[in-house]
mmCIF file of the C-alpha atoms, coordinates in Angstrom:
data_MODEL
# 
_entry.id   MODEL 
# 
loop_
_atom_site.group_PDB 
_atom_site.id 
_atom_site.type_symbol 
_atom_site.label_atom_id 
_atom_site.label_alt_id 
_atom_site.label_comp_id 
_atom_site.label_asym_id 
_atom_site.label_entity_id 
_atom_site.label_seq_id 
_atom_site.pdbx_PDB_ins_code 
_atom_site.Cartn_x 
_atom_site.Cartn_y 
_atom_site.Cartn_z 
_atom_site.occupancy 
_atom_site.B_iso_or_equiv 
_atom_site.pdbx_formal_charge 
_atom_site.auth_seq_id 
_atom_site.auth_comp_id 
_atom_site.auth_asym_id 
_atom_site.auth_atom_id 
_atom_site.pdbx_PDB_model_num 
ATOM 1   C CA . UNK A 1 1   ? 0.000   0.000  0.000   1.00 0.00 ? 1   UNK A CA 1 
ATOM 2   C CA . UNK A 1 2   ? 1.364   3.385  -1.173  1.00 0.00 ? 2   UNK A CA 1 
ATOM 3   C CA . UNK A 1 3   ? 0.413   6.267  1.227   1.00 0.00 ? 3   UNK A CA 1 
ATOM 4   C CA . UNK A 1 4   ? 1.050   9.697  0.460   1.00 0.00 ? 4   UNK A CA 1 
ATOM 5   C CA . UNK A 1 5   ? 1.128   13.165 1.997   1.00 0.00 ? 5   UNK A CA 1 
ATOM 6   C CA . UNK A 1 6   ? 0.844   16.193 0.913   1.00 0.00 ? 6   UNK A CA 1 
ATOM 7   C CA . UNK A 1 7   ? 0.893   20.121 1.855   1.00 0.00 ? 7   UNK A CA 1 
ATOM 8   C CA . UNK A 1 8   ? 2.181   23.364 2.141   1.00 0.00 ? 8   UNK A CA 1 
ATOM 9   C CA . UNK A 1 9   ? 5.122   24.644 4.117   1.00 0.00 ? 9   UNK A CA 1 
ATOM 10  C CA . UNK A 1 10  ? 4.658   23.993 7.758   1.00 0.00 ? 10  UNK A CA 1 
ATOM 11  C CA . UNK A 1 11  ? 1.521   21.973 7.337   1.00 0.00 ? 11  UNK A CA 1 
ATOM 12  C CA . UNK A 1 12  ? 2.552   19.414 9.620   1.00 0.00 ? 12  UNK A CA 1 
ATOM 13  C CA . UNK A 1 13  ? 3.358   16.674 6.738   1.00 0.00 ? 13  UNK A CA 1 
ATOM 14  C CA . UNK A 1 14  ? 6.566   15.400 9.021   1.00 0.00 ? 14  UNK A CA 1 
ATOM 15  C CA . UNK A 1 15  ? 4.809   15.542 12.265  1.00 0.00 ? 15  UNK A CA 1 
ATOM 16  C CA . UNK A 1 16  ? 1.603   13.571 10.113  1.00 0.00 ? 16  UNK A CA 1 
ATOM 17  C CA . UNK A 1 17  ? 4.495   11.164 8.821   1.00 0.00 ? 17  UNK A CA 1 
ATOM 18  C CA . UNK A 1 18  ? 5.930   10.258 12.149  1.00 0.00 ? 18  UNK A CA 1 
ATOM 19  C CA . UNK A 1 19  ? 2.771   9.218  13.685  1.00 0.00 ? 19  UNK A CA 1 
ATOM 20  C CA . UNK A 1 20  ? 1.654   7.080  10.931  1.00 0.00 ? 20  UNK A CA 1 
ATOM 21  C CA . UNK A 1 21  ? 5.130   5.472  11.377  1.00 0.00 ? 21  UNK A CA 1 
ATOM 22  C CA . UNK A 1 22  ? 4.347   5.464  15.253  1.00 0.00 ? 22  UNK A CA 1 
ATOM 23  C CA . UNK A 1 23  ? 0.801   3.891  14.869  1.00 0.00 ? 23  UNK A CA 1 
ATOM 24  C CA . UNK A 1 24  ? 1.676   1.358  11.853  1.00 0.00 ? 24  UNK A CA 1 
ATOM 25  C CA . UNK A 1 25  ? 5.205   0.261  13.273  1.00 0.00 ? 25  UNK A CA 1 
ATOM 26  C CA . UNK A 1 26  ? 4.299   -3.309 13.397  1.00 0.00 ? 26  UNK A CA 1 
ATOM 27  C CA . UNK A 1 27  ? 4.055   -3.448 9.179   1.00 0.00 ? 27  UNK A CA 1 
ATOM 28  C CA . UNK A 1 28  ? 7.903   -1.415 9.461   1.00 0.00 ? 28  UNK A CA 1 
ATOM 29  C CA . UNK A 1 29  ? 6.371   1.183  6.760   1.00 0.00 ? 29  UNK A CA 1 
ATOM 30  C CA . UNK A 1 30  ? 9.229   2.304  4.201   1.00 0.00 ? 30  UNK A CA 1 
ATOM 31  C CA . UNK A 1 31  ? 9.785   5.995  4.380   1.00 0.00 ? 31  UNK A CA 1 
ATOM 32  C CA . UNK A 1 32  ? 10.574  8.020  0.942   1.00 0.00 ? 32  UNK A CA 1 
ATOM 33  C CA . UNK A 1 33  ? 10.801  11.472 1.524   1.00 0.00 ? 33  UNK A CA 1 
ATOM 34  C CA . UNK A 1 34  ? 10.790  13.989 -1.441  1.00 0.00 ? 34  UNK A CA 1 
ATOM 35  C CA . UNK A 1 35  ? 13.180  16.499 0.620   1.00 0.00 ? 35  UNK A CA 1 
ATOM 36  C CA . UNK A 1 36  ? 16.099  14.132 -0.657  1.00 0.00 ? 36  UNK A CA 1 
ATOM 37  C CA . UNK A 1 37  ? 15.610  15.124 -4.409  1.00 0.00 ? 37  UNK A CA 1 
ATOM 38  C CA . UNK A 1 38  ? 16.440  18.413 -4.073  1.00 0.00 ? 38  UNK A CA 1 
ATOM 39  C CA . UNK A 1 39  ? 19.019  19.434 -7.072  1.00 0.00 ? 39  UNK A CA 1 
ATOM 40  C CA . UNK A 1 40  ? 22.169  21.020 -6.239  1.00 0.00 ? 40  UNK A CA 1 
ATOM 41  C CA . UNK A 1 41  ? 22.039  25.055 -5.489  1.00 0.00 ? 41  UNK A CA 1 
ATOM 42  C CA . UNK A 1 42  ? 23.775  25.562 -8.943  1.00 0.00 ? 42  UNK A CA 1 
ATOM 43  C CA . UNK A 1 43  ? 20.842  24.005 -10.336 1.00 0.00 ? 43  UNK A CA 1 
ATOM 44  C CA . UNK A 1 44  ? 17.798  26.068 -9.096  1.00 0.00 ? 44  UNK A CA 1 
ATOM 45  C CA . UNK A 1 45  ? 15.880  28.758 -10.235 1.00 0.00 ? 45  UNK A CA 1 
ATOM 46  C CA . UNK A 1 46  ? 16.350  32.188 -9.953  1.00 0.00 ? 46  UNK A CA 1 
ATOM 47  C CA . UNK A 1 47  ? 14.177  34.977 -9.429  1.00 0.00 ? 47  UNK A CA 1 
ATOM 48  C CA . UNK A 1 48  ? 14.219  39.020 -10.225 1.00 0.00 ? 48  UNK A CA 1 
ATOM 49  C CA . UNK A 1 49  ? 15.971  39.862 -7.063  1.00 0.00 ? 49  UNK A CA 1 
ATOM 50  C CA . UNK A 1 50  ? 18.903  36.804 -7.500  1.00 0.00 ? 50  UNK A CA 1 
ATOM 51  C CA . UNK A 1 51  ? 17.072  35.123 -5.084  1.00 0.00 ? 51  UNK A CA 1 
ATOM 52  C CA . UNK A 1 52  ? 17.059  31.019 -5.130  1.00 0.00 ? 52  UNK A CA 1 
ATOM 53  C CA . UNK A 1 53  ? 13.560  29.705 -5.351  1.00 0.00 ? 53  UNK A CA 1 
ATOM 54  C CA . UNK A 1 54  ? 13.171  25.933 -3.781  1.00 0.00 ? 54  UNK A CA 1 
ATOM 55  C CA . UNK A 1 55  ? 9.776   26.022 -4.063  1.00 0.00 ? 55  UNK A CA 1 
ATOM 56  C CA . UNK A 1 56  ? 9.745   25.378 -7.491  1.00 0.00 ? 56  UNK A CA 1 
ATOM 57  C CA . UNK A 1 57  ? 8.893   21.730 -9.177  1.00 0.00 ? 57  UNK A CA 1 
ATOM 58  C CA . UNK A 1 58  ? 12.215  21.939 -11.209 1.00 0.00 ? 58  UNK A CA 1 
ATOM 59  C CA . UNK A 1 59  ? 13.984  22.111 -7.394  1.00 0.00 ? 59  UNK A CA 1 
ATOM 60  C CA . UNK A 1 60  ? 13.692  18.526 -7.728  1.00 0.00 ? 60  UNK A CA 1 
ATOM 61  C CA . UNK A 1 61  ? 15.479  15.639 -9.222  1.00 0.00 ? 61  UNK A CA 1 
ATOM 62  C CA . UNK A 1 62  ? 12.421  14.264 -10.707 1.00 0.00 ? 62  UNK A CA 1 
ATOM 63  C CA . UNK A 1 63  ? 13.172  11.360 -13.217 1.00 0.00 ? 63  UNK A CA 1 
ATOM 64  C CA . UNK A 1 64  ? 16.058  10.142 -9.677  1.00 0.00 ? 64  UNK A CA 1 
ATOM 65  C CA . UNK A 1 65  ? 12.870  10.862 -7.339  1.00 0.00 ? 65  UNK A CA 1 
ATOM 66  C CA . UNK A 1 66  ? 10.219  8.575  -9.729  1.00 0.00 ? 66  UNK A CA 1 
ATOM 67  C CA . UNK A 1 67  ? 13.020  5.685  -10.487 1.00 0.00 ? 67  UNK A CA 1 
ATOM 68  C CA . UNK A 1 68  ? 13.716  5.449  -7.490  1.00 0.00 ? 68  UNK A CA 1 
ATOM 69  C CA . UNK A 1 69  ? 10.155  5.026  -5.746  1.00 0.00 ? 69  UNK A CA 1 
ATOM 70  C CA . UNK A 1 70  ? 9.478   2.872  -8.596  1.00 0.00 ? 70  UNK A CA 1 
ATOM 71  C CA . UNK A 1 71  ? 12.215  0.901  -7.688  1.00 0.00 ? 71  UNK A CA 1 
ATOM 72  C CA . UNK A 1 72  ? 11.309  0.546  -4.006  1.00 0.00 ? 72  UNK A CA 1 
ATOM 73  C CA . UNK A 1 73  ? 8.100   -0.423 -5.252  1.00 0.00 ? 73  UNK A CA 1 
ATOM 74  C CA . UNK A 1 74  ? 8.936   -3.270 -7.130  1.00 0.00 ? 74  UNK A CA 1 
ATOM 75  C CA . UNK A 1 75  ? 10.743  -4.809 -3.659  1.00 0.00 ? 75  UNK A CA 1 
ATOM 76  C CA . UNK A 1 76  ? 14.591  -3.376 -3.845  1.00 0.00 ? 76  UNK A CA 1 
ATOM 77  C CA . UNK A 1 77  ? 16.359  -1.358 -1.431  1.00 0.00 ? 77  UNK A CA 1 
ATOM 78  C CA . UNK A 1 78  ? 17.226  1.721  -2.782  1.00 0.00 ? 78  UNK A CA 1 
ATOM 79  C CA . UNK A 1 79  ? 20.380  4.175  -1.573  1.00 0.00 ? 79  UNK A CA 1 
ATOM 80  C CA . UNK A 1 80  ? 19.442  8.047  -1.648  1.00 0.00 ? 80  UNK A CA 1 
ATOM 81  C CA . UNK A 1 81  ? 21.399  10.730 0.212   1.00 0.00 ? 81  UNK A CA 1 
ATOM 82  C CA . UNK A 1 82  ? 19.065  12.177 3.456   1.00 0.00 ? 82  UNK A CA 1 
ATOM 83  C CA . UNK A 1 83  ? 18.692  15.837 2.334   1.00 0.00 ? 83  UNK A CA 1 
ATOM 84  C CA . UNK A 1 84  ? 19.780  18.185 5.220   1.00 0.00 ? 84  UNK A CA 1 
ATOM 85  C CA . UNK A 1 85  ? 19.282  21.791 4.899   1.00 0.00 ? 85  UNK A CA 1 
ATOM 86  C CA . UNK A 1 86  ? 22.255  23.920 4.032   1.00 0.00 ? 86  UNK A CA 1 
ATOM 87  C CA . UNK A 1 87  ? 24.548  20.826 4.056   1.00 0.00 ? 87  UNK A CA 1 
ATOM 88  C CA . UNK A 1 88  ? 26.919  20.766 1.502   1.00 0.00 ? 88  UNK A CA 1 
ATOM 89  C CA . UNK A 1 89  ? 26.192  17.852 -1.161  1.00 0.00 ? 89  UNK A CA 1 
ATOM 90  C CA . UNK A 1 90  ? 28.736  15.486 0.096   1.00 0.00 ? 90  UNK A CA 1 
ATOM 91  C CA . UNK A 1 91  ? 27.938  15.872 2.988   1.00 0.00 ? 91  UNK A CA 1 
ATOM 92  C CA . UNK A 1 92  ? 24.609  14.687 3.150   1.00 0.00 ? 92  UNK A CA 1 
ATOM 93  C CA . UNK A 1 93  ? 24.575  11.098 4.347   1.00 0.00 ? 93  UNK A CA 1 
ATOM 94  C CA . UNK A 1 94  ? 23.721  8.039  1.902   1.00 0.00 ? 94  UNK A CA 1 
ATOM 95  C CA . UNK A 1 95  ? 21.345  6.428  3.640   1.00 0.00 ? 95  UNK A CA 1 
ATOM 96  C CA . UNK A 1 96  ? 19.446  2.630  2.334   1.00 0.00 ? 96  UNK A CA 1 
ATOM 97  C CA . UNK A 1 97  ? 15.689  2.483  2.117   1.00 0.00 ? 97  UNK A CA 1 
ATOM 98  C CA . UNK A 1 98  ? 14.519  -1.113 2.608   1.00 0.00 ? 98  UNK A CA 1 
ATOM 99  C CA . UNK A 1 99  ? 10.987  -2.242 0.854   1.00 0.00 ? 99  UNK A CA 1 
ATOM 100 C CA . UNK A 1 100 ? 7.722   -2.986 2.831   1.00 0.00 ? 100 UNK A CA 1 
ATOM 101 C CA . UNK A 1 101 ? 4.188   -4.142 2.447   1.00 0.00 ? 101 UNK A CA 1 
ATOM 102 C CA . UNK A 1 102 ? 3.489   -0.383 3.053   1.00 0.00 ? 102 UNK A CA 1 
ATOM 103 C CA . UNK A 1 103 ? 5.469   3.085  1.649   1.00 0.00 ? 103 UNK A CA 1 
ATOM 104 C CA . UNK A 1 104 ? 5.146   6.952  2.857   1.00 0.00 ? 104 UNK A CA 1 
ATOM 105 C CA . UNK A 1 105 ? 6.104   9.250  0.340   1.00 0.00 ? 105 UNK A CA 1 
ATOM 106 C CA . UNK A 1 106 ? 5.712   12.370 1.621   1.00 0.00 ? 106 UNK A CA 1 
ATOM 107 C CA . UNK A 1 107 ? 6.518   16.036 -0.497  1.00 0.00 ? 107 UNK A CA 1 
ATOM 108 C CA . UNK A 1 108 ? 5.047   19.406 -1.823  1.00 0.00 ? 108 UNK A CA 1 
ATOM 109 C CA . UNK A 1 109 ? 4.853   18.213 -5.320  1.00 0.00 ? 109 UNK A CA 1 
ATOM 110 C CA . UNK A 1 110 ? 3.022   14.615 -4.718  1.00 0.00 ? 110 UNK A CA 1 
ATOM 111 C CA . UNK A 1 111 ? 0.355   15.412 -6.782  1.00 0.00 ? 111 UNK A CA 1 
ATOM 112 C CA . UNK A 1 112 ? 1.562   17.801 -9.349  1.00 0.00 ? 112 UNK A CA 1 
ATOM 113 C CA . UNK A 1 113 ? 4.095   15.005 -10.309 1.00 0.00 ? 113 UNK A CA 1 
ATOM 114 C CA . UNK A 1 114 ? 1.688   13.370 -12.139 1.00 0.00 ? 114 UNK A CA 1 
ATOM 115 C CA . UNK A 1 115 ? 3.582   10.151 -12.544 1.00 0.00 ? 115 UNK A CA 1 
ATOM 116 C CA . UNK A 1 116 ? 4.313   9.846  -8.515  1.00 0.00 ? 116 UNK A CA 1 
ATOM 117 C CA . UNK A 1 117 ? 0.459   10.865 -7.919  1.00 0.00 ? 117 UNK A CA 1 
ATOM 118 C CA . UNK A 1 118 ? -0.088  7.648  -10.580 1.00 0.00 ? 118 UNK A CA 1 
ATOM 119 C CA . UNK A 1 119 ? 1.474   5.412  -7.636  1.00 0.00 ? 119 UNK A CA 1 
ATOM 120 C CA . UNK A 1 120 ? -0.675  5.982  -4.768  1.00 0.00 ? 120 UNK A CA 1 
ATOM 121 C CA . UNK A 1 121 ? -3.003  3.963  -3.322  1.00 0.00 ? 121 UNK A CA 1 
ATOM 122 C CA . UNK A 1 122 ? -3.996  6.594  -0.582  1.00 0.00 ? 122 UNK A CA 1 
ATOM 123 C CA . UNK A 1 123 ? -3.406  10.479 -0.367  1.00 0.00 ? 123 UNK A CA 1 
ATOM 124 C CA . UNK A 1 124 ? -3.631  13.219 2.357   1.00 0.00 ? 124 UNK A CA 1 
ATOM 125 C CA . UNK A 1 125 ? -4.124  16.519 1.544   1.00 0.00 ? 125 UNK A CA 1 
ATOM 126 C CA . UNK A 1 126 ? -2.833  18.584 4.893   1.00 0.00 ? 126 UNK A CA 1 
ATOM 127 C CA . UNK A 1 127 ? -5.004  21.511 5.867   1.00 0.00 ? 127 UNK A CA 1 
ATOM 128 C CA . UNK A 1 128 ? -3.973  24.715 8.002   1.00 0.00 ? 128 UNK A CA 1 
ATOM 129 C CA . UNK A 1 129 ? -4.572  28.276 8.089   1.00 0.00 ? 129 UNK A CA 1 
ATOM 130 C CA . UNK A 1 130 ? -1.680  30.287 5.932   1.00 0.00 ? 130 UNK A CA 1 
ATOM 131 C CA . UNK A 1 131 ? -0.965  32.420 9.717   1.00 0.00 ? 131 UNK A CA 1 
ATOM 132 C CA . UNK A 1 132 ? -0.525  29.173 11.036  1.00 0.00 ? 132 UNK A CA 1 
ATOM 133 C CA . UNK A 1 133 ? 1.891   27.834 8.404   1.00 0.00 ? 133 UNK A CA 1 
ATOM 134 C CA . UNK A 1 134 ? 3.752   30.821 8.525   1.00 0.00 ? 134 UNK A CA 1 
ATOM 135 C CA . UNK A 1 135 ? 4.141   31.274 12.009  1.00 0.00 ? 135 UNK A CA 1 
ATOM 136 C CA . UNK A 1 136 ? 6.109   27.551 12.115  1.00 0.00 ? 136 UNK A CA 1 
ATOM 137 C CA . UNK A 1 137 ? 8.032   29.040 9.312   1.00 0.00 ? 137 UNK A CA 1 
ATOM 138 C CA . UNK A 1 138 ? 9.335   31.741 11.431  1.00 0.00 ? 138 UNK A CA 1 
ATOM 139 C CA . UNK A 1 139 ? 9.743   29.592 14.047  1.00 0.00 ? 139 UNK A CA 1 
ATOM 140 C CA . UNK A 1 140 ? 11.665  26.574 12.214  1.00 0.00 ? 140 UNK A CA 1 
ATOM 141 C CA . UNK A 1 141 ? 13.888  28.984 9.964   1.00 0.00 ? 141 UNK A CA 1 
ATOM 142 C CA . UNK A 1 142 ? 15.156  31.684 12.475  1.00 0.00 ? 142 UNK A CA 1 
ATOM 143 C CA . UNK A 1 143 ? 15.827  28.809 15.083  1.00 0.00 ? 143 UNK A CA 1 
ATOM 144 C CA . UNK A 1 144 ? 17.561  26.077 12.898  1.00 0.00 ? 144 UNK A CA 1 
ATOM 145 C CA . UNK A 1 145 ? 18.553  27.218 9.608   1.00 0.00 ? 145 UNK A CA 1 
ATOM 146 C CA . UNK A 1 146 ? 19.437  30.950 10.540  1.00 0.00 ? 146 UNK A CA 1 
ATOM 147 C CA . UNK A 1 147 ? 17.743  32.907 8.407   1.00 0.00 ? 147 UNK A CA 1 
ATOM 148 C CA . UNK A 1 148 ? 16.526  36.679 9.162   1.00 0.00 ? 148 UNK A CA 1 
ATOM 149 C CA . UNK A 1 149 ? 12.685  37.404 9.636   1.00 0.00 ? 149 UNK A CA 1 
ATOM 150 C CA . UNK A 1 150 ? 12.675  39.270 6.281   1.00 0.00 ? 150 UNK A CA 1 
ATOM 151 C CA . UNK A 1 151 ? 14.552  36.887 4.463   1.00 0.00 ? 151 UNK A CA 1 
ATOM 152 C CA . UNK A 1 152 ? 11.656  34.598 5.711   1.00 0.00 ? 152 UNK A CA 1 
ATOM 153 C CA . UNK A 1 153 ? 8.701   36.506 4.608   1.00 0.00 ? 153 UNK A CA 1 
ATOM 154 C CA . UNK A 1 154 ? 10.124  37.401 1.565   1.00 0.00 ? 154 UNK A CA 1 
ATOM 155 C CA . UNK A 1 155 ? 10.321  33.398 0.689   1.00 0.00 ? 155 UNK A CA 1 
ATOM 156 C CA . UNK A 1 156 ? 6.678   33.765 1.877   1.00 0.00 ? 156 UNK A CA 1 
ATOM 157 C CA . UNK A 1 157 ? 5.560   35.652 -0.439  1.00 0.00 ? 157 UNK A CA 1 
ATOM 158 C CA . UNK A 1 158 ? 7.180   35.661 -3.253  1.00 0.00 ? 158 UNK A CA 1 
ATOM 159 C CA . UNK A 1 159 ? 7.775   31.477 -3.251  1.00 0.00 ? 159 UNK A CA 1 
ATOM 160 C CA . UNK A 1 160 ? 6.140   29.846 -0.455  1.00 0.00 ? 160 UNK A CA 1 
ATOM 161 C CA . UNK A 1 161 ? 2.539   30.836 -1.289  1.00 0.00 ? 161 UNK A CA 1 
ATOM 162 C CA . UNK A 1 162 ? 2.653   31.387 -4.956  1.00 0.00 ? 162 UNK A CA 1 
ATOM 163 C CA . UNK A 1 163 ? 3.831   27.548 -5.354  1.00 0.00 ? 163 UNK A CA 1 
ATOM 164 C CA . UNK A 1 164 ? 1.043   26.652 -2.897  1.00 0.00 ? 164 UNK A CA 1 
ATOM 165 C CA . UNK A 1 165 ? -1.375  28.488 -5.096  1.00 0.00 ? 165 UNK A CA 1 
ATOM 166 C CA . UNK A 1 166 ? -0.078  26.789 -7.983  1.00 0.00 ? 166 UNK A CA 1 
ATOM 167 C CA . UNK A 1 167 ? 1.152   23.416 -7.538  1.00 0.00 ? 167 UNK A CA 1 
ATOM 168 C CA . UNK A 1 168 ? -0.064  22.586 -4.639  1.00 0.00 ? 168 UNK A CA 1 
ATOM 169 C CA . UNK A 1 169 ? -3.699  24.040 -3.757  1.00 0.00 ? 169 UNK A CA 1 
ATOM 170 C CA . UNK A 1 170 ? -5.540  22.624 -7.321  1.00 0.00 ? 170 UNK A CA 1 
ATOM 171 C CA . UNK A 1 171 ? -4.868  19.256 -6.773  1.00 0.00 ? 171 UNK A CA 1 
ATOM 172 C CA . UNK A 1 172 ? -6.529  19.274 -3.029  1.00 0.00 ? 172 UNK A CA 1 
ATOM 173 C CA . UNK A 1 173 ? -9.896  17.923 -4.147  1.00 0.00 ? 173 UNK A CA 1 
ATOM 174 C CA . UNK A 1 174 ? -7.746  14.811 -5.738  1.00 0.00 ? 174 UNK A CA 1 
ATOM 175 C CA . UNK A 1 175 ? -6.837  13.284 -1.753  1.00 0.00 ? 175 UNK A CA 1 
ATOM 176 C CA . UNK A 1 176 ? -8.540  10.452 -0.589  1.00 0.00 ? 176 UNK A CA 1 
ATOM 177 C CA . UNK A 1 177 ? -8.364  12.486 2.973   1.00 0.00 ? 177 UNK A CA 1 
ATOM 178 C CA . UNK A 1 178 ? -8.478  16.078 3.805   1.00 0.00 ? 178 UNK A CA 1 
ATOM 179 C CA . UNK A 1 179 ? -6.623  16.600 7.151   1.00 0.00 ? 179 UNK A CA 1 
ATOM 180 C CA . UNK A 1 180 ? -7.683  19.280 9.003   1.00 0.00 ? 180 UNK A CA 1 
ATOM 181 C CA . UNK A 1 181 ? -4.566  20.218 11.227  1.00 0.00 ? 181 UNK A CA 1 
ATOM 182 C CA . UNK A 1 182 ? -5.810  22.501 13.753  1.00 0.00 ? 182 UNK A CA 1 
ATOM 183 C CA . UNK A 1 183 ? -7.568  21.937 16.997  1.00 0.00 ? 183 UNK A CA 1 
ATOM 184 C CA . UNK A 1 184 ? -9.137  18.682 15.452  1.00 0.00 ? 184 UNK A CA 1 
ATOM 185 C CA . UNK A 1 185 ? -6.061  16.751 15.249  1.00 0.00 ? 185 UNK A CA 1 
ATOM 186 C CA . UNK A 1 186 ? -6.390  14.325 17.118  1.00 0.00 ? 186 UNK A CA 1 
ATOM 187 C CA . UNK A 1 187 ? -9.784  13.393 15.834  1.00 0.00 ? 187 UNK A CA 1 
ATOM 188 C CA . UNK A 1 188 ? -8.737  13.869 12.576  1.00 0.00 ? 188 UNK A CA 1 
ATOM 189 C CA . UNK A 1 189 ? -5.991  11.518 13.354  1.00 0.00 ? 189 UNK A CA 1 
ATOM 190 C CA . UNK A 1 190 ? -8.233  8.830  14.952  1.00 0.00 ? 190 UNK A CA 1 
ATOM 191 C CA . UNK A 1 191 ? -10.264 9.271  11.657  1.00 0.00 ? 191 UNK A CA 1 
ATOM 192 C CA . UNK A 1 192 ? -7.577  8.445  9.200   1.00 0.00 ? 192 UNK A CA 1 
ATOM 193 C CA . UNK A 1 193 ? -6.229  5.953  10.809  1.00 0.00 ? 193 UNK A CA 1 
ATOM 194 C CA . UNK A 1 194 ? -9.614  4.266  10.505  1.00 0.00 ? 194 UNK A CA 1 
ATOM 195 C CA . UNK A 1 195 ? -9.647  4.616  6.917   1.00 0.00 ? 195 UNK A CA 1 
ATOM 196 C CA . UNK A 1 196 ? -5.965  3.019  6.406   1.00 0.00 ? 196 UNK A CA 1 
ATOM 197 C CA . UNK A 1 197 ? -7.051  -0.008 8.407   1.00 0.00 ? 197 UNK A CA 1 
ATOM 198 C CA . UNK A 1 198 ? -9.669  -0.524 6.792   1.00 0.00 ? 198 UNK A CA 1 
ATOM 199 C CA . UNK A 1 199 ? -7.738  -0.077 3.453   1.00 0.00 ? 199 UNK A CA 1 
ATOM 200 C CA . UNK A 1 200 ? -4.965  -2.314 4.990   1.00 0.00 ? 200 UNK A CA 1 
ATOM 201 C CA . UNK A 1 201 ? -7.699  -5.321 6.106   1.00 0.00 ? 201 UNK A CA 1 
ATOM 202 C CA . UNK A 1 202 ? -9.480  -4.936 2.537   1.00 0.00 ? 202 UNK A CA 1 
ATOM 203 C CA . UNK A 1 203 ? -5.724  -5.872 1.047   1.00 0.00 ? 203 UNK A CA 1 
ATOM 204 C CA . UNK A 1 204 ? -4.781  -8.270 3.794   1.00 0.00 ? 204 UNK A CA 1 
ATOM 205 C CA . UNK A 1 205 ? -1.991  -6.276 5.240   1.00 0.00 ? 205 UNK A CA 1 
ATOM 206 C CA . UNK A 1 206 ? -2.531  -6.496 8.565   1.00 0.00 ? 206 UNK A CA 1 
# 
């Protein structure tokens, strides 16, 4: 069973991913993260102000990113080096993703890669108020990748919500589950979880 998550910046998708892993840790769910893709700085786009844009769907390796899920897919390890923010390239570490009887792939562009959205077997679609996302932002980027408040905001909004508008927020209505992550998390949570056993008895995964 393929699961899939997608949303916005500071949605909760990682926080989402970890308690799936938590809950279904019995089945030893594969992890493929979309993070580890990313193309080389010398490789992104640029905009007007010589700014780099990572919110773009060309940040991405995406024929490494679709081989490579395909690959895990078909039962074979695969080796991919664990993206890690500002981290030079060889210094990220190669890490070995093992198959399972269930995969998370979890990324911004899930669904606008058409031939990754192809794979799934279950989507999430996570929901949260645009203040909300931004304020984790804030929080994440000032305290662990150093950058200034106005260097923040300015990836706001002039890449963080224009790629939401376009890549992200017209392919919401396509998710098997719309998770509302806000006060009604935890029932939220309680609800999905529902729906992937039920999806994981119908296929005899449990």
């Amino acid at each position: 069973m393929i699961i899939g998550i997608c949303g916005g910046s500071g949605s909760g998708k990682t926080t989402l991913l970890n308690r799936l892993c938590n809950e279904l840790k019995n089945l030893r769910p594969s992890v493929f993260s979309m993070d580890n893709y990313y193309l080389s700085i010398d490789k992104q786009s640029i905009d007007s102000k010589g700014e780099v844009n990572f919110d773009l769907p060309t940040a991405l390796d995406r024929k490494k990113l679709h081989a490579d899920l395909q690959n895990l897919i078909s039962g074979n390890s695969i080796e991919v080096k664990e993206y890690h923010f500002n981290a030079p390239p060889d210094k990220n570490t190669l890490i070995t993703i093992d198959p399972s009887s269930v995969i998370i792939v979890e990324g911004l562009f899930l669904f606008h890669y058409e031939e990754v959205r192809n794979l799934l077997n279950f989507s999430i679609f996570m929901e949260v108020e645009p203040n909300v996302q931004l304020d984790r932002r804030l929080y994440r980027d000032q305290d662990t990748r150093g950058y200034s408040r106005d260097a923040i905001i300015y990836q706001w909004e002039n890449h963080v919500l224009p790629c939401y508008k376009k890549y992200l927020e017209p392919y919401e209505g396509l998710a098997n589950f719309r998770f509302h992550n806000d006060s009604r998390a935890d029932d939220e949570f309680e609800r999905l979880m529902y729906e992937i056993h039920m999806r994981l008895a119908k296929n005899k995964l449990q």
